[in-house]
LUMLUM-894604 format. One line per field, with one value per residue: residue in one letter; residue number from 0; x, y, z of N, C-alpha, C in turn. Coordinates in Angstrom, 3 decimals. Layout:
BEGIN
gulum	(a;...)
kolse	(NUM;...)
n.px	(X;...)
n.py	(Y;...)
n.pz	(Z;...)
ca.px	(X;...)
ca.py	(Y;...)
ca.pz	(Z;...)
c.px	(X;...)
c.py	(Y;...)
c.pz	(Z;...)
# end
This chain:
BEGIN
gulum	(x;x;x;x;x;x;x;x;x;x;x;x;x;x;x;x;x;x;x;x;x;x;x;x;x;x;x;x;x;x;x;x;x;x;x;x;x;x;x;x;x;x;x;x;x;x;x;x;x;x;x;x;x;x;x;x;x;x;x;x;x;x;x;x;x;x;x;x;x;x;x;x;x;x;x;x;x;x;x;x;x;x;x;x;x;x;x;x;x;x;x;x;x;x;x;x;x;x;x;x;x;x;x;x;x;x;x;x;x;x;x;x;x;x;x;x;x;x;x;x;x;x;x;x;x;x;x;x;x;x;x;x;x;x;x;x;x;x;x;x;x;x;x;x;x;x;x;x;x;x;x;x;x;x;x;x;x;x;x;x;x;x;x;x;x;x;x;x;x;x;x;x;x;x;x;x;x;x;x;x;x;x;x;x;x;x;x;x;x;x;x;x;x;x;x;x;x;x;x;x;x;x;x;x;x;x;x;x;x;x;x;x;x;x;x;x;x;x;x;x;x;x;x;x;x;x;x;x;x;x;x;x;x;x;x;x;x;x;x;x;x;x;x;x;x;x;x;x;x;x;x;x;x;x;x;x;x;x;x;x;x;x;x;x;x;x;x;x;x;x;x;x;x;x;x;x;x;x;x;x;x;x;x;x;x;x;x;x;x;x;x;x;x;x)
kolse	(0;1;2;3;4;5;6;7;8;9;10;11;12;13;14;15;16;17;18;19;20;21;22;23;24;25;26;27;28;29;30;31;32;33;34;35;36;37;38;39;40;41;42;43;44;45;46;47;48;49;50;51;52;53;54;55;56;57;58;59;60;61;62;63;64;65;66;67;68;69;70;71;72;73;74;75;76;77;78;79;80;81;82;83;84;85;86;87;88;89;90;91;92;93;94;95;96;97;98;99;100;101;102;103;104;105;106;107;108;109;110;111;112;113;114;115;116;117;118;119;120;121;122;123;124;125;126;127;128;129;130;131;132;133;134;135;136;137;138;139;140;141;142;143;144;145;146;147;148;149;150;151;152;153;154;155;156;157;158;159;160;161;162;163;164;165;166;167;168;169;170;171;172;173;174;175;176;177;178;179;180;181;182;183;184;185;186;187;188;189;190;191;192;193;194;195;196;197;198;199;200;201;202;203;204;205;206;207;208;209;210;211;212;213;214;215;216;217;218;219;220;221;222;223;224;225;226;227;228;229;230;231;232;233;234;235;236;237;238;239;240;241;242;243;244;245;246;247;248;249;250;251;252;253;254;255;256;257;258;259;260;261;262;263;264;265;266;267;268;269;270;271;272;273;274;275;276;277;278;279;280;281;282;283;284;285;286;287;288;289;290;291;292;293)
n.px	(11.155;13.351;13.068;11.820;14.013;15.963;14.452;13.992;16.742;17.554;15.670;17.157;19.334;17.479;16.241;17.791;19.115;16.875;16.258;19.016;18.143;16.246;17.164;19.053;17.076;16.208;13.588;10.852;7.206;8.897;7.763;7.177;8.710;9.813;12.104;12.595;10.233;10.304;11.822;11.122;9.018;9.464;11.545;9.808;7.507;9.120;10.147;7.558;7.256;9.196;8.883;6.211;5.475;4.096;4.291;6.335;8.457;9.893;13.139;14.224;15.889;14.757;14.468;16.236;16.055;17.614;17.840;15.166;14.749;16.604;15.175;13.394;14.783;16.045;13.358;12.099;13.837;16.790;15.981;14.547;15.716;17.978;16.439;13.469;11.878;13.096;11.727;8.940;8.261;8.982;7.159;4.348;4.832;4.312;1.830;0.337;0.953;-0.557;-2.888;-3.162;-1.748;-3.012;-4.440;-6.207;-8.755;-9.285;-10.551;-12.803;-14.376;-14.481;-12.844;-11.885;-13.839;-14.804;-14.743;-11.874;-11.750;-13.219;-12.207;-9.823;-10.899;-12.258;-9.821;-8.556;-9.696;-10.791;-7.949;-6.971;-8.797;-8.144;-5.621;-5.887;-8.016;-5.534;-3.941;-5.431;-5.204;-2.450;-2.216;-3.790;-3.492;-0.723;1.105;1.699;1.931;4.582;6.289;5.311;5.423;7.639;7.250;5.764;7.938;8.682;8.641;9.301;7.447;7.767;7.635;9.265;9.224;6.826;7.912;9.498;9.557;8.892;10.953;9.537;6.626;6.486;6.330;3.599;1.649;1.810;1.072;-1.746;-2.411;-1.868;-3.396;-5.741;-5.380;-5.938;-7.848;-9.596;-9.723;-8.401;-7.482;-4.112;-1.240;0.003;-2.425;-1.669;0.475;-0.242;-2.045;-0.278;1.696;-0.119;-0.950;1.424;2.032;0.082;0.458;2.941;2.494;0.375;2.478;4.171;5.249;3.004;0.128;-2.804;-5.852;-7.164;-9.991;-13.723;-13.264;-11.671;-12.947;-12.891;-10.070;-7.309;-5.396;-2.773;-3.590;-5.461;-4.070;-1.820;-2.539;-3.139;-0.249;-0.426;1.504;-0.374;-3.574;-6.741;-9.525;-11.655;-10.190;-8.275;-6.821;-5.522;-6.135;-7.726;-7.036;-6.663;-4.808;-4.717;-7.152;-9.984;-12.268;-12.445;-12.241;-13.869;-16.363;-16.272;-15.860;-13.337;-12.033;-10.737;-10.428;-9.686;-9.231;-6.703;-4.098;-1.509;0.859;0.974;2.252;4.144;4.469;4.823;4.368;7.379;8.632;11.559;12.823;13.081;14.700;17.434;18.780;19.172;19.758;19.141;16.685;15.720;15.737;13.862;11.359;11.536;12.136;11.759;10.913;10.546)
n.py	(35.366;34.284;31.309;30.588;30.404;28.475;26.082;26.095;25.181;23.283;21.484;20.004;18.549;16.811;15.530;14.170;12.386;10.680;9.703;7.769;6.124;5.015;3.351;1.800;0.357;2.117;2.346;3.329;2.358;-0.717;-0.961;0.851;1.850;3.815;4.035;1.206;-0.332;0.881;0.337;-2.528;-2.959;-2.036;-3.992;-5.884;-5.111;-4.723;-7.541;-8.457;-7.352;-8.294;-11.336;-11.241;-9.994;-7.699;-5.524;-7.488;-7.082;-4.930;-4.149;-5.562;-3.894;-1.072;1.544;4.308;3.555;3.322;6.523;6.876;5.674;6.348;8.967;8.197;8.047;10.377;12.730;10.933;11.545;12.827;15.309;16.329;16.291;18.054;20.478;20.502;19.375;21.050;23.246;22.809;22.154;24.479;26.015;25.019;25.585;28.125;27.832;27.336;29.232;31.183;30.245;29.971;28.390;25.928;23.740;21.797;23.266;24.021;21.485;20.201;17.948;15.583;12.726;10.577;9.400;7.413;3.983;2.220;1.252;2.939;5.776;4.921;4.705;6.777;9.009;8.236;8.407;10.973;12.378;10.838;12.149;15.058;14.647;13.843;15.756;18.107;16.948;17.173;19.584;20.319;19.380;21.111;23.851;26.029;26.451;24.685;22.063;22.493;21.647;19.102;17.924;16.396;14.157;12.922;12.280;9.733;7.364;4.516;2.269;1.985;0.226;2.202;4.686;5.850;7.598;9.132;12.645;16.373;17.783;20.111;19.569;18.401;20.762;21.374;19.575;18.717;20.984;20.801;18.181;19.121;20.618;19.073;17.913;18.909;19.640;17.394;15.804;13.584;11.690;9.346;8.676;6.048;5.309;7.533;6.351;3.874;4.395;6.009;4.708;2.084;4.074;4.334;1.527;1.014;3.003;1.946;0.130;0.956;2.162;-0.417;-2.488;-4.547;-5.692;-5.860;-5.517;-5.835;-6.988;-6.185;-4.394;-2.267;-0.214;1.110;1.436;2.352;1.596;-0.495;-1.116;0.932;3.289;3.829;4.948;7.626;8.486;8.463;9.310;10.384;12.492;12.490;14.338;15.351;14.729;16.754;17.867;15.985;12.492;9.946;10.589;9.564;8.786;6.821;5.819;5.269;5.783;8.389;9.420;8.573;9.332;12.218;12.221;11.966;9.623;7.385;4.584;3.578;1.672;-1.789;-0.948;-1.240;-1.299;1.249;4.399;6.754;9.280;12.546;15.641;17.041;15.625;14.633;16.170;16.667;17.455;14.828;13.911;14.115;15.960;18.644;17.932;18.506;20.978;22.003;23.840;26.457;28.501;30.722;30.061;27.145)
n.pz	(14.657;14.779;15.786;13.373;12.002;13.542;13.340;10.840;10.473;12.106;10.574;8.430;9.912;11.414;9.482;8.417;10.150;10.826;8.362;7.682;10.433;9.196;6.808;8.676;9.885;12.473;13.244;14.934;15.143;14.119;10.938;9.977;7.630;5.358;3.846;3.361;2.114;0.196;-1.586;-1.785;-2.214;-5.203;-6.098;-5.997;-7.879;-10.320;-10.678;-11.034;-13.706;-15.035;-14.882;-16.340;-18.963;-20.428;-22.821;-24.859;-26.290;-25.124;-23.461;-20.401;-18.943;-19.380;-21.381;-20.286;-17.358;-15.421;-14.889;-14.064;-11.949;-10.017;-9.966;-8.246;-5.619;-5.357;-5.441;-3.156;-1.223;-1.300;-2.323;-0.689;1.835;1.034;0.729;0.308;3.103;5.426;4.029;4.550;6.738;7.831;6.556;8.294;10.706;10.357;9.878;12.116;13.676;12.737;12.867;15.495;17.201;16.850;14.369;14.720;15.090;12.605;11.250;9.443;10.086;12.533;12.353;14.562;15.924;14.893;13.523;12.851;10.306;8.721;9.498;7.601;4.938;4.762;5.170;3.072;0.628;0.559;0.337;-1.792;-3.746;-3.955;-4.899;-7.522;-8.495;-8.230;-9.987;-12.662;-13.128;-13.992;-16.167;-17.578;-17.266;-18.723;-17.424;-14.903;-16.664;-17.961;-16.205;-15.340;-17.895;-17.556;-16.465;-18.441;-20.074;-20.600;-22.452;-22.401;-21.101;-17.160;-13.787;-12.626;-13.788;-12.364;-9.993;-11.924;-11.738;-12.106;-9.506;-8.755;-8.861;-5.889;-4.689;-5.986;-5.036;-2.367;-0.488;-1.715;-0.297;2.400;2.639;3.148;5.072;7.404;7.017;7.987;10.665;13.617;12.483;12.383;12.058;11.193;9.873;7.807;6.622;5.496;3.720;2.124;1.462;-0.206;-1.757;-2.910;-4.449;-6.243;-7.997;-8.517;-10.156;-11.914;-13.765;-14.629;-16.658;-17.419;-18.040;-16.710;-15.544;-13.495;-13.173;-12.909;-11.033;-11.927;-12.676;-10.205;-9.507;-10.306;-13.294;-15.014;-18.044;-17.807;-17.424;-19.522;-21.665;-20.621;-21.060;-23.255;-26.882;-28.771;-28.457;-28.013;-29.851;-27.884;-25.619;-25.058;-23.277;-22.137;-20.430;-17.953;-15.257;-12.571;-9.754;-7.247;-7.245;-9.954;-10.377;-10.091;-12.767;-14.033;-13.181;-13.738;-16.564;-17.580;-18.437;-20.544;-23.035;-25.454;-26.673;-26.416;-26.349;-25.971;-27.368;-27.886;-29.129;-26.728;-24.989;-26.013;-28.576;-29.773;-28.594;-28.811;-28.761;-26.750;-23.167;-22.123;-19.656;-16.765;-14.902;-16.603;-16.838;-14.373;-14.752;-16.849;-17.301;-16.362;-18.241;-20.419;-23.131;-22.970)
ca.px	(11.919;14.900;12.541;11.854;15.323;16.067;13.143;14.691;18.250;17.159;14.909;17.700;20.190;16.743;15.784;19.453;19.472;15.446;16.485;19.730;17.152;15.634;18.291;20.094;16.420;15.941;12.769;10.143;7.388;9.874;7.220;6.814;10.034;9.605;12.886;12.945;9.106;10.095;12.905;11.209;7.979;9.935;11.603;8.768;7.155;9.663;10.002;6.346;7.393;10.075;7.811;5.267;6.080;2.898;5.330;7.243;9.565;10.688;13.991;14.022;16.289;14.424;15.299;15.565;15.026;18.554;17.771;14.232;15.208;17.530;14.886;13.039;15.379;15.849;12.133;11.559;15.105;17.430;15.340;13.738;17.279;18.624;15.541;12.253;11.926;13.077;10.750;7.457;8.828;8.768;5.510;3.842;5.121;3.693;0.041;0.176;1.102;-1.609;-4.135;-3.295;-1.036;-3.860;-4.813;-7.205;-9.844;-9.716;-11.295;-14.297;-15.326;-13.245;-12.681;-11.483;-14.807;-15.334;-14.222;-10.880;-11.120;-13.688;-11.059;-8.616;-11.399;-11.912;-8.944;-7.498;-10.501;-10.289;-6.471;-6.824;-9.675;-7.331;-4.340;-6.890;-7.678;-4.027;-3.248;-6.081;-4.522;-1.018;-2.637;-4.943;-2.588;0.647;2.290;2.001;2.311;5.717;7.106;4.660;5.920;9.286;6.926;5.126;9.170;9.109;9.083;9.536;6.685;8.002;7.516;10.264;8.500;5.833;8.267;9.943;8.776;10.042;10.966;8.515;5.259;6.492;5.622;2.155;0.999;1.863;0.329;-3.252;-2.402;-1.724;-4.610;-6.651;-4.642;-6.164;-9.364;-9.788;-9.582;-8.380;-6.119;-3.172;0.536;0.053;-3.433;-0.916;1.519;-0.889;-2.520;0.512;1.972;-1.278;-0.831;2.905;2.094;-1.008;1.626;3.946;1.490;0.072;3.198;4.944;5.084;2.107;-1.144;-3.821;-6.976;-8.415;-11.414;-14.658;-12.218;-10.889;-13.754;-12.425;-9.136;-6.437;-4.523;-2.121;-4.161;-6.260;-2.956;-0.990;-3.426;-2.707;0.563;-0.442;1.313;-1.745;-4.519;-8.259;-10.150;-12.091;-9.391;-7.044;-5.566;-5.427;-7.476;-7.190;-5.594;-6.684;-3.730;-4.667;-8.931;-10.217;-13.305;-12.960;-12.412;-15.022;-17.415;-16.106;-15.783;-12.243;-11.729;-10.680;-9.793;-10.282;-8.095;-5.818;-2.957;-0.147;2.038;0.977;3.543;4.059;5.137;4.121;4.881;8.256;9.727;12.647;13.916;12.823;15.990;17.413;19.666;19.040;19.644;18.626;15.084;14.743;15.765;13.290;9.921;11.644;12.731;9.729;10.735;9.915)
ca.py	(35.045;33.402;30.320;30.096;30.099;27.536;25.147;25.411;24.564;21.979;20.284;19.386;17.243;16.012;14.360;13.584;11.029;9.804;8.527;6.774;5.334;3.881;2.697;0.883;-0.340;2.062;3.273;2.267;0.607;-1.146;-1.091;2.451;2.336;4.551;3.703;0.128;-0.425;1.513;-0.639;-4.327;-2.668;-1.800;-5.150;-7.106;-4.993;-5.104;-9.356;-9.113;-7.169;-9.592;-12.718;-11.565;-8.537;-7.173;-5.343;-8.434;-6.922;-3.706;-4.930;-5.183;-2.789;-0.406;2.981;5.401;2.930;3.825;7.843;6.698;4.710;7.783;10.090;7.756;8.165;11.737;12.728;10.847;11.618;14.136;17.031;16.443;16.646;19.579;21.772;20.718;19.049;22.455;24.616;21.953;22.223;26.453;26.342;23.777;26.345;29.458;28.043;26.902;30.558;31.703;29.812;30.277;26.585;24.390;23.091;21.280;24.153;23.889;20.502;20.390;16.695;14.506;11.675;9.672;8.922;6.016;2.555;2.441;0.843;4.269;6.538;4.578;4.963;8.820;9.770;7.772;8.735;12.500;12.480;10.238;13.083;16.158;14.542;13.718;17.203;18.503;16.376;17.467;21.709;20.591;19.002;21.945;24.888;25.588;26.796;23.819;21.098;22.652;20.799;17.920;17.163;15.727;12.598;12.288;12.180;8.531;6.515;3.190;2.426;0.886;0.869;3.271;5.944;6.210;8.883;10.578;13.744;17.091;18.577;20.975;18.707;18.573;22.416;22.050;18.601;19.054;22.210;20.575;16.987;19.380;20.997;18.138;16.726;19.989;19.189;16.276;15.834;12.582;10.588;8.909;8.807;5.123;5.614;8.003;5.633;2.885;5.300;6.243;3.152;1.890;4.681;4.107;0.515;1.076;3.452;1.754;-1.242;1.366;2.435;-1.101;-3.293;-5.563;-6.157;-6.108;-4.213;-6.009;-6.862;-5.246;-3.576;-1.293;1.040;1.954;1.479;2.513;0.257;-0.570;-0.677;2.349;4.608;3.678;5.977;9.139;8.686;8.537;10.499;10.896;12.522;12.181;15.544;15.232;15.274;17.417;17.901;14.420;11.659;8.709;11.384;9.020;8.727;5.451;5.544;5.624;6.244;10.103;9.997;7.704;10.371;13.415;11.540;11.921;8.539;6.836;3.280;2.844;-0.216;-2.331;0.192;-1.813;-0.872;2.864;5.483;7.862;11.075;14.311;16.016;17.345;14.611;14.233;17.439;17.080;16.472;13.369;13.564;14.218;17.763;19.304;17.711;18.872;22.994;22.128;24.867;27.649;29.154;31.143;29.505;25.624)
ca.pz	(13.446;15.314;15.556;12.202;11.519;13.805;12.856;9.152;10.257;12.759;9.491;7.814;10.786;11.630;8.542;7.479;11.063;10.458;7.003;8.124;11.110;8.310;6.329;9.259;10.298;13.507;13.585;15.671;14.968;12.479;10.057;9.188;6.895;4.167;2.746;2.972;2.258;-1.480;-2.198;-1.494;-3.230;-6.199;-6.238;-6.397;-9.397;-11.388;-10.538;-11.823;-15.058;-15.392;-15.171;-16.725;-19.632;-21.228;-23.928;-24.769;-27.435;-24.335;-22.519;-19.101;-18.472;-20.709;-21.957;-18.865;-16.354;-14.560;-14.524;-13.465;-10.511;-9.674;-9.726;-7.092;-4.328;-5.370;-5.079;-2.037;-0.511;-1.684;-2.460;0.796;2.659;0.462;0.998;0.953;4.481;5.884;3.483;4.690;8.576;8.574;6.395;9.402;11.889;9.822;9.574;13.503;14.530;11.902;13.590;17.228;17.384;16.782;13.237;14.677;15.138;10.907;10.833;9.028;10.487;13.212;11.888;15.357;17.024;14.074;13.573;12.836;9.251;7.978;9.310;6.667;4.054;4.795;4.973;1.674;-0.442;0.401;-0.056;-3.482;-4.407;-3.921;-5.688;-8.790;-8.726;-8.984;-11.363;-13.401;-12.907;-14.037;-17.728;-17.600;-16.991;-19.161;-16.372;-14.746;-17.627;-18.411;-15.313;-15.829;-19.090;-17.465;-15.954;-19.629;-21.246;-20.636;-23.836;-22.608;-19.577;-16.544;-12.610;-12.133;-14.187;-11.560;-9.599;-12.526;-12.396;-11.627;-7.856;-8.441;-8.198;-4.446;-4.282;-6.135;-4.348;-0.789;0.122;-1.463;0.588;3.723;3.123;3.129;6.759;7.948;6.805;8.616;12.366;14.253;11.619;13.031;11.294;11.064;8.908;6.463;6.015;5.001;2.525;0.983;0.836;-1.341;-3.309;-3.993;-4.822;-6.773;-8.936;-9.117;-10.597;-12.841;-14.367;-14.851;-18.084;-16.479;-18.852;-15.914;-15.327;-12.032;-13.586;-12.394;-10.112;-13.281;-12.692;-8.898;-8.981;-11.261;-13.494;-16.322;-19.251;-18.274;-17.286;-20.270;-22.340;-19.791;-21.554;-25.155;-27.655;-29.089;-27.831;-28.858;-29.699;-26.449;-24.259;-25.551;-22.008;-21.020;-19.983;-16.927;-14.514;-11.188;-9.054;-6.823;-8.089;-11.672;-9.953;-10.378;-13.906;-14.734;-13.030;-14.213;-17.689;-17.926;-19.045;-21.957;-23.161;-26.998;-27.387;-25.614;-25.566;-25.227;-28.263;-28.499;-28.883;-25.740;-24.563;-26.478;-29.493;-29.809;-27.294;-29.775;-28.613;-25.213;-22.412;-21.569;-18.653;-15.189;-14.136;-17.394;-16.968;-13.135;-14.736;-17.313;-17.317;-15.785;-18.868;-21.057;-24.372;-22.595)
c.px	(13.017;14.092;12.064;12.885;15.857;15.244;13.632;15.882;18.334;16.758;16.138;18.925;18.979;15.936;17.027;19.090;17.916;15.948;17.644;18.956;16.717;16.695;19.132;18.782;16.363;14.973;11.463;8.460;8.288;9.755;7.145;8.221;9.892;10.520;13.049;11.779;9.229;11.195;12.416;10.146;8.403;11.016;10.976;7.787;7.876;9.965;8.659;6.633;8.174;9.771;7.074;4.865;4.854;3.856;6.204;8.465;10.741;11.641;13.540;14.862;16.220;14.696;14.894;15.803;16.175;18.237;16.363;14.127;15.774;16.193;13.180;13.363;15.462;15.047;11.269;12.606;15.674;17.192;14.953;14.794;17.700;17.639;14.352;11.777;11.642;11.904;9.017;7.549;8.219;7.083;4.598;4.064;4.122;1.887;0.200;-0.110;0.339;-2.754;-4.127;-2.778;-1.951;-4.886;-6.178;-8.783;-9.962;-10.474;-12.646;-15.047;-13.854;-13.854;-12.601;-12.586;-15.065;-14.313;-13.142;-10.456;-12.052;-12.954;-10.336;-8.914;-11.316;-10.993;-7.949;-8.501;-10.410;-9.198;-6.391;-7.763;-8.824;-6.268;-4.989;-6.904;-6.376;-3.717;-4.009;-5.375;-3.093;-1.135;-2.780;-4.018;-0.839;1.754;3.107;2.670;3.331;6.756;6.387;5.005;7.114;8.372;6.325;6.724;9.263;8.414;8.766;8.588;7.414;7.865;7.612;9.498;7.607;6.456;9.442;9.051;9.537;9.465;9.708;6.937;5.260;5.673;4.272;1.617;1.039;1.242;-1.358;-3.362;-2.708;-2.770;-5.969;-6.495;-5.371;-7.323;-9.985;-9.092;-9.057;-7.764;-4.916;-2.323;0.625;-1.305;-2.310;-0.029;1.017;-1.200;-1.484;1.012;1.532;-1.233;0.215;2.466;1.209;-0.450;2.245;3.564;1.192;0.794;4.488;4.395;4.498;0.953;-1.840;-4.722;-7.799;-10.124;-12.492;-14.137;-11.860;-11.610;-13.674;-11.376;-7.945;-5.743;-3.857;-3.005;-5.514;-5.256;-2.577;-1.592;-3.053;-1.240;0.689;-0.011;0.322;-2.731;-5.630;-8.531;-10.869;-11.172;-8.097;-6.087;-5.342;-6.624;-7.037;-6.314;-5.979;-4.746;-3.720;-5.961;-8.920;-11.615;-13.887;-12.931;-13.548;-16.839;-17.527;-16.196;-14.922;-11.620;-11.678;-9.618;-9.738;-9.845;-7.322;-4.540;-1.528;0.400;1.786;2.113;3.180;4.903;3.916;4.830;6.017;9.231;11.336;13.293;14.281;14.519;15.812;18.058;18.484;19.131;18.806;16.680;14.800;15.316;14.661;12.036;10.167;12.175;11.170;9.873;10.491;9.039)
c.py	(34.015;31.602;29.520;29.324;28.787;26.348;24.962;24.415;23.389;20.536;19.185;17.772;16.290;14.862;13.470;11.959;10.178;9.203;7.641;5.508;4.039;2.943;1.866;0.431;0.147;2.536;2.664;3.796;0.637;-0.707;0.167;2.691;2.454;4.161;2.067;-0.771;0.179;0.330;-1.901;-4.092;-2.878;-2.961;-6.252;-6.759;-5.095;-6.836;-9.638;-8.690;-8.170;-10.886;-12.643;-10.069;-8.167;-6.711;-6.142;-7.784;-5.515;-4.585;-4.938;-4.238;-1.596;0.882;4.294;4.527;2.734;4.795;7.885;6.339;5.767;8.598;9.425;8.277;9.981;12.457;12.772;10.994;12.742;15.391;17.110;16.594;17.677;20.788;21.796;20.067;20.671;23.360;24.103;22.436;24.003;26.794;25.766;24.939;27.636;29.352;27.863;28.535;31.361;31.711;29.382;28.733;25.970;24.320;22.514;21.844;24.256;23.110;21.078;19.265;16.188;13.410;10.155;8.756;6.859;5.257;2.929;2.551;2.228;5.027;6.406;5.343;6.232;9.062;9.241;8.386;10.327;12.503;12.193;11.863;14.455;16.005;14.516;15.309;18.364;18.033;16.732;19.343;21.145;19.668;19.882;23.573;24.675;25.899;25.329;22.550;21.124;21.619;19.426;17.226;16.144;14.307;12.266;12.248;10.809;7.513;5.004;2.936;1.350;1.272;2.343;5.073;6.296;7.697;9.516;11.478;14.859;17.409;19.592;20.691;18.165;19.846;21.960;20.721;18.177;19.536;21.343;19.292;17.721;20.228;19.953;17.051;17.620;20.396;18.510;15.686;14.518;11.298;10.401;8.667;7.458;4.844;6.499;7.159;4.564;3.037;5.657;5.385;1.738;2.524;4.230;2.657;0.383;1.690;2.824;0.209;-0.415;1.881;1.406;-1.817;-4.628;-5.301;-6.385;-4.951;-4.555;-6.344;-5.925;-4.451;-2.041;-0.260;1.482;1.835;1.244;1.761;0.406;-0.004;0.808;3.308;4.645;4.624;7.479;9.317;8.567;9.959;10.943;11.387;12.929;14.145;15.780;15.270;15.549;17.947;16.730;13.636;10.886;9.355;10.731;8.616;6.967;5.090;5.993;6.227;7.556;10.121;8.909;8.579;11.506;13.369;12.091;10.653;8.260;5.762;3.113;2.351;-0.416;-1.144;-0.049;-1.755;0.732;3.476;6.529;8.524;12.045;14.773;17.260;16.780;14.393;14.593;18.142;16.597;15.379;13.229;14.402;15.676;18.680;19.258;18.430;20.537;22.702;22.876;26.273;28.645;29.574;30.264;27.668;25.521)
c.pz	(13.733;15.209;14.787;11.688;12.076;13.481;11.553;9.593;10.771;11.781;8.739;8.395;10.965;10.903;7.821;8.850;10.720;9.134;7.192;9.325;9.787;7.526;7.197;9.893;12.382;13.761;14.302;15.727;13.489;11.181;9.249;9.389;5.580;3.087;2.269;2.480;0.053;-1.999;-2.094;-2.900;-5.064;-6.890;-6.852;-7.597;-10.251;-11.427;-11.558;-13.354;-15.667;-15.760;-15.984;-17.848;-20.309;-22.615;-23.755;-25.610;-26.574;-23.721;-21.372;-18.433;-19.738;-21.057;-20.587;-17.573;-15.235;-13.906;-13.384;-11.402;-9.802;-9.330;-8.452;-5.666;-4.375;-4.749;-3.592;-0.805;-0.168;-1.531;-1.569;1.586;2.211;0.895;1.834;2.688;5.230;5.467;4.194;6.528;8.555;7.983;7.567;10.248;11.834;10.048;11.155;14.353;13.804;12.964;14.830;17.636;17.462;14.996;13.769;14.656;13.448;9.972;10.547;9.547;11.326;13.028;13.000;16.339;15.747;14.073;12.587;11.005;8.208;7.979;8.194;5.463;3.287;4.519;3.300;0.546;-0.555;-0.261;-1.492;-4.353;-5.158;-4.989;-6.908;-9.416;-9.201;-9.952;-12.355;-13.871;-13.333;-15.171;-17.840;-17.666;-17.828;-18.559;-15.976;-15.207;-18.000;-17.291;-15.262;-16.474;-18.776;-17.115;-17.512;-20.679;-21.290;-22.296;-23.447;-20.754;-18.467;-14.769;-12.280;-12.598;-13.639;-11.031;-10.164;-12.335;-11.426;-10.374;-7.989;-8.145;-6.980;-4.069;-4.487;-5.435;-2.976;0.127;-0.320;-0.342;2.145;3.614;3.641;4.802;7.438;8.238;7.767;9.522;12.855;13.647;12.388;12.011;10.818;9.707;7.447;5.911;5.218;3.430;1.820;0.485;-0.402;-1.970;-4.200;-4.498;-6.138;-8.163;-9.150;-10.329;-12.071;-14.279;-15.057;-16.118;-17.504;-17.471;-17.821;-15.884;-14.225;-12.314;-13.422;-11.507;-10.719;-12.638;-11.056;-8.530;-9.897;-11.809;-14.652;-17.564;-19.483;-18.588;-18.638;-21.495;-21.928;-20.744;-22.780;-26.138;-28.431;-28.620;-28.503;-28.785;-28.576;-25.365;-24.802;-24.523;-21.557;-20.951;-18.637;-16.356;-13.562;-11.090;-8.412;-7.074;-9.144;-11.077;-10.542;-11.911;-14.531;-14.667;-13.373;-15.724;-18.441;-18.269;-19.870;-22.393;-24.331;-27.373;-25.839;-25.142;-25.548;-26.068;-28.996;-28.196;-27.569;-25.548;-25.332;-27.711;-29.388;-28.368;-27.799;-28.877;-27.074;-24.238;-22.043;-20.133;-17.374;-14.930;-15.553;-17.333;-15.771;-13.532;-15.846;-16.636;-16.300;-16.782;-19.975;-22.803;-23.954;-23.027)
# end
């Protein structure tokens, strides 16, 4: 037990100095900098919204798009320094001493004997699969959707709204990601970073005031004018939980035939019905769906 304990208390000095690393540019290789890798990213989409506005008549600093930005660093920061770090660290410890300290006896396939750029494949296409999946259980479930709803409060689409959403879609999308690391044998830390990195970008593409669909591309790889539907206050009789839940592939919903485009898109109303009444600020949204009348 004492080791638990320590392993929590440890999580927290240890990720407090790794994120200053990053922030003063010490981490080595250079490249795998989480924090400064979100901030150039997030730069240069909004430059493209700026140049080039699909909704011409939305400002550029559009409704939210302060709290949004906020709940960036939050997300991928904060909550991870206040808690979760620690709570991911003692779970990591718990399955190890489950399964006799080696994860790796869980693989279902090792991945490391192949060429370097299949590994990438594997391991991003699984990973994209899993997250698809969750995201499909947190439309699908009103448990879930109650904390969901805080990423569908956005009104006005823009990068930043990629990582609103509440602390608690850490809890339910973690545990399936780390199941899926667990899965699959012989990935390297440098392969995850790539993969997430494409995701965050791929988001943050999908969620900005950008008019693109990649051409023949659309149908494997997520984009503006498909997403912008996922966020329709409207929703068709057919998908009365949602539609276009891909994360960084459309792929899956094109096969599952969760898809749906039936226009351009680009001046529909979004959110959900009774958004009026929904919160606006910052802390009220991350206590939102713990209360039974939500």
């Amino acid at each position: 037990m004492q080791e638990y304990i320590d392993t929590f208390l440890k999580s927290f000095s240890d990720f407090a100095r790794y994120t200053w690393n990053e922030i003063t540019f010490n981490v080595d290789p250079w490249y795998v900098n989480y924090f400064w890798w979100l901030v150039i990213l997030s730069l240069v989409v909004w430059g493209l919204e700026i140049a080039f506005p699909w909704r011409k008549n939305q400002p550029t600093l559009r409704k939210d798009f302060w709290i949004d930005a906020f709940f960036m660093f939050f997300n991928f920061y904060i909550f991870k320094l206040v808690i979760f770090m620690a709570f991911s660290n003692v779970t990591e410890m718990a399955f190890k001493d489950l399964f006799g300290g080696d994860l790796k006896s869980l693989a279902l396939f090792d991945i490391s004997t192949l060429p370097a750029i299949a590994q990438l494949v594997i391991f991003f296409v699984i990973t994209d699969f899993i997250q698809w999946f969750t995201h499909v259980l947190l439309h699908r479930y009103n448990f879930l959707w109650k904390f969901h709803k805080v990423h569908h409060s956005v009104e006005e689409m823009g990068f930043a709204a990629h990582l609103r959403y509440h602390w608690m879609e850490n809890v339910f999308y973690s545990p399936m990601k780390y199941i899926a690391v667990m899965l699959i044998g012989g990935f390297t830390p440098e392969q995850a970073f790539i993969v997430f990195y494409f995701a965050i970008a791929i988001g943050h593409l999908n969620h900005a005031n950008i008019g693109i669909s990649y051409g023949p591309l659309k149908y494997i790889l997520n984009n503006p004018k498909m997403h912008i539907w996922h966020h329709a206050y409207e929703l068709s009789p057919q998908h009365k939980y949602g539609a276009n839940f891909g994360i960084t592939l459309s792929i899956w919903d094109y096969i599952f035939r969760t898809n749906y485009i039936p226009s351009d898109g680009r001046d529909i109303k979004l959110g959900f019905d009774g958004i009026e009444k929904f919160p606006k600020k910052f802390v009220p949204l991350n206590l939102y769906g713990f209360r039974k009348k939500d």
